[in-house]
N, C-alpha and C positions, 0 to 999 in steps of 0.2 A: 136629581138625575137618577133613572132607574140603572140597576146594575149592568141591564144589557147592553145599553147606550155609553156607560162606562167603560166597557170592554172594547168599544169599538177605536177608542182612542189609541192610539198604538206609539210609542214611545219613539224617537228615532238618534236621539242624540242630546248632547247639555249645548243649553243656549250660548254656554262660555264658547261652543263649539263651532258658532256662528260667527265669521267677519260682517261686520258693517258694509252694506250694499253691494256683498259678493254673496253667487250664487252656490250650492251643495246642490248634490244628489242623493236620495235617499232610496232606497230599495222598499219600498212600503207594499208588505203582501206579495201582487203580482204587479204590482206598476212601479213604472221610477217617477219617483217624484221631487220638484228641484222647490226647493226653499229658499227663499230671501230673507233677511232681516235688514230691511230698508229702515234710515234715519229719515226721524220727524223731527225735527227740533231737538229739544233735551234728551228725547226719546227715539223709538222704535216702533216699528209695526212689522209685522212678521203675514210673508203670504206664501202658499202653498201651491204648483200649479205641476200639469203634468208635464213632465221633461221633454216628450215628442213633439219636436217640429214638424210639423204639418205640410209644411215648403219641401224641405230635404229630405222628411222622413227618415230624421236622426235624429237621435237623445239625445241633445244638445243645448236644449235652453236653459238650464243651469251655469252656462260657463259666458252666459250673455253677458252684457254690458246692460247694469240695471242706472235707472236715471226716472225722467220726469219729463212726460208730454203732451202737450194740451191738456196740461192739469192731472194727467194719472201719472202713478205712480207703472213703470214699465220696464219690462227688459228687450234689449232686440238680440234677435236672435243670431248667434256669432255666424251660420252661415250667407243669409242671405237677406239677412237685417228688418226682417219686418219687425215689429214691434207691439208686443203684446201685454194686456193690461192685467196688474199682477191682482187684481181685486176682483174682476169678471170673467178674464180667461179672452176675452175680445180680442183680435188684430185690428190696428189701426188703419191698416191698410188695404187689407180686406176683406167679405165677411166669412169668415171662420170663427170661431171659438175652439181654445182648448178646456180640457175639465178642471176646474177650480177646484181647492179641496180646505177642508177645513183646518186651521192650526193653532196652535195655542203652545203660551209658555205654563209650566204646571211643576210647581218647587224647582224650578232650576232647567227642568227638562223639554226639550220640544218637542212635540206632539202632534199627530197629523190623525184627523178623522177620519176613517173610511164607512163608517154608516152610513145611511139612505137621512 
């Protein structure tokens, strides 16, 4: 990985920082962005998405109620409960998308993409 693309990862917090299938907000640059770390099994997968409800047009999908629906992995949103897929940024309910973004755990830390 070239160093620019290196630079683009942006640090936001330690994974210890993260509860289990509860949502954060992260301040990333100029956007808020809510992070999950949803349980797989013995494990984890970590997804990135942007905080604005698109219904209410409130920062809010962070503090959703994350779960599993027709097979995705999903949070609904605490106002008006549509429910959105934490892997493509899709509403279930209907067609919108919000912006997905990239994440990663990295020595301990979670990390959020903002490259192209």
């Amino acid at each position: 990985m070239n160093a620019k693309a290196e630079l683009s990862w942006v640090p936001v917090c330690d994974l210890d920082d993260l509860l289990t299938n509860v949502g954060v907000c992260a301040k990333v640059s100029d956007r808020q962005v809510a992070i999950f770390k949803v349980a797989e099994g013995d494990s984890f997968n970590l997804y990135a998405i942007d905080n604005h409800d698109p219904f209410s047009n409130a920062n809010v999908l962070s503090r959703g109620i994350v779960g599993d629906l027709k097979g995705h992995n999903v949070v609904a949103s605490p106002i008006y409960k549509q429910h959105f897929c934490l892997e493509t940024g899709k509403c279930l309910e209907d067609d919108i998308e919000i912006p997905v973004y990239k994440v990663r755990e990295n020595a301990g830390k979670v990390e959020v993409f903002l490259g192209s």
